[in-house]
C-alpha positions in Angstrom: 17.5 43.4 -1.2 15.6 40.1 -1.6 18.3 37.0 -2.2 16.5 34.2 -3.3 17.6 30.9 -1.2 17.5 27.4 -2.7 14.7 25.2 -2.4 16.0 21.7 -2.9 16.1 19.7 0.0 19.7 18.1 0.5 19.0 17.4 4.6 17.2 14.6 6.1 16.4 10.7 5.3 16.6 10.3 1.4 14.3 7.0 1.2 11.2 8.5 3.5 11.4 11.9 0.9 11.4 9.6 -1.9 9.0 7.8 -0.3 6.5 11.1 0.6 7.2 11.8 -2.4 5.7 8.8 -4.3 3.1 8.8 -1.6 2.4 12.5 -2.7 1.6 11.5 -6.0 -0.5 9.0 -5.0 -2.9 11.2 -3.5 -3.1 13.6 -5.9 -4.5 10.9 -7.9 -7.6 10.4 -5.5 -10.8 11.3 -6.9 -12.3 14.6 -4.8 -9.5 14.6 -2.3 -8.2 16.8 0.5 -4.9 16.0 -0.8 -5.5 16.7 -4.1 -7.4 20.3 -3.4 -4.2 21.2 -1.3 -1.7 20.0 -4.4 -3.7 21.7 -7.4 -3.8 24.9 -5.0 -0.1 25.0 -4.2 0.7 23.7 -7.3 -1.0 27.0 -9.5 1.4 29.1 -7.2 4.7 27.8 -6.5 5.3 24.7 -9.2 4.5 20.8 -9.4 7.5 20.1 -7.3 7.1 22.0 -4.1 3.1 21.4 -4.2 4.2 17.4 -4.5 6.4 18.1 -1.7 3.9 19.7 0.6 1.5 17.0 -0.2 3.8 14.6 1.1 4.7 17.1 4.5 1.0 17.3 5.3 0.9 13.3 4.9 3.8 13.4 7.3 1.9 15.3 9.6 -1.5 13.7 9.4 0.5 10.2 10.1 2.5 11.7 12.7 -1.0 12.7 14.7 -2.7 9.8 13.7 0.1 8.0 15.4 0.2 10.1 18.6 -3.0 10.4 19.3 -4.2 6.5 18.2 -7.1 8.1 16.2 -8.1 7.2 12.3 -7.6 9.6 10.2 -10.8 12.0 8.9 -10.1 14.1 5.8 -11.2 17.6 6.0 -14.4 18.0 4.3 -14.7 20.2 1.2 -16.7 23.8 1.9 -15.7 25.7 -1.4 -19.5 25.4 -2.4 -20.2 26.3 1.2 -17.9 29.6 1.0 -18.8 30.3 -2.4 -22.4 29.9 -1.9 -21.6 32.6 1.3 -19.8 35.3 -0.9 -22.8 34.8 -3.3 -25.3 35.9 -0.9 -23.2 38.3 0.8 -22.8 39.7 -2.8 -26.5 40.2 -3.5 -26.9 41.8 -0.1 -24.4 44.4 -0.7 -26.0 45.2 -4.4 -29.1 45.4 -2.6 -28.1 47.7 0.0 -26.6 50.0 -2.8 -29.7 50.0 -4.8 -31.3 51.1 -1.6 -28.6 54.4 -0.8 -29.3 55.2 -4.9 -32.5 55.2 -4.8 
């Protein structure tokens, strides 16, 4: 039997998750952001609230590397059209090869 365990975060510093927080909204406001792909994505599945909080873990993260390894930070680039544009053609290959077998 599944018990479902609590998702508020009570442990740890409460002004830098306030301020991840705030910072988490922030780039969910960015126009055609990395940020804001991840929020909208985690955000259909599990709720504003823990998508805002992820946000603001992954900018933890980012700064933490950025930090440690004295480089500036590059935002992952966007590849949906890429991938889509790939299960497109893979698509059309796969009707092709089943007109093929029919005919």
């Amino acid at each position: 039997m599944l018990v479902k365990k609590s998702s508020k975060t009570i442990k740890g510093n409460q002004h830098l998750r306030a301020s991840l927080t705030e910072c988490g909204w922030g780039a969910t406001r960015k126009k055609d952001g990395f940020l804001k792909r991840k929020y909208y994505s985690i955000a259909a599945r599990r709720g504003k609230k823990k998508a805002l909080f992820a946000v603001g873990h992954k900018i933890l993260v980012a700064s933490y590397f950025i930090l440690r390894n004295l480089e500036p930070y590059k935002e992952p680039a966007d590849r949906s059209k890429e991938m889509k544009q790939k299960q497109i053609e893979s698509l059309k290959r796969r009707i092709l090869d089943l007109e093929s077998s029919i005919a």
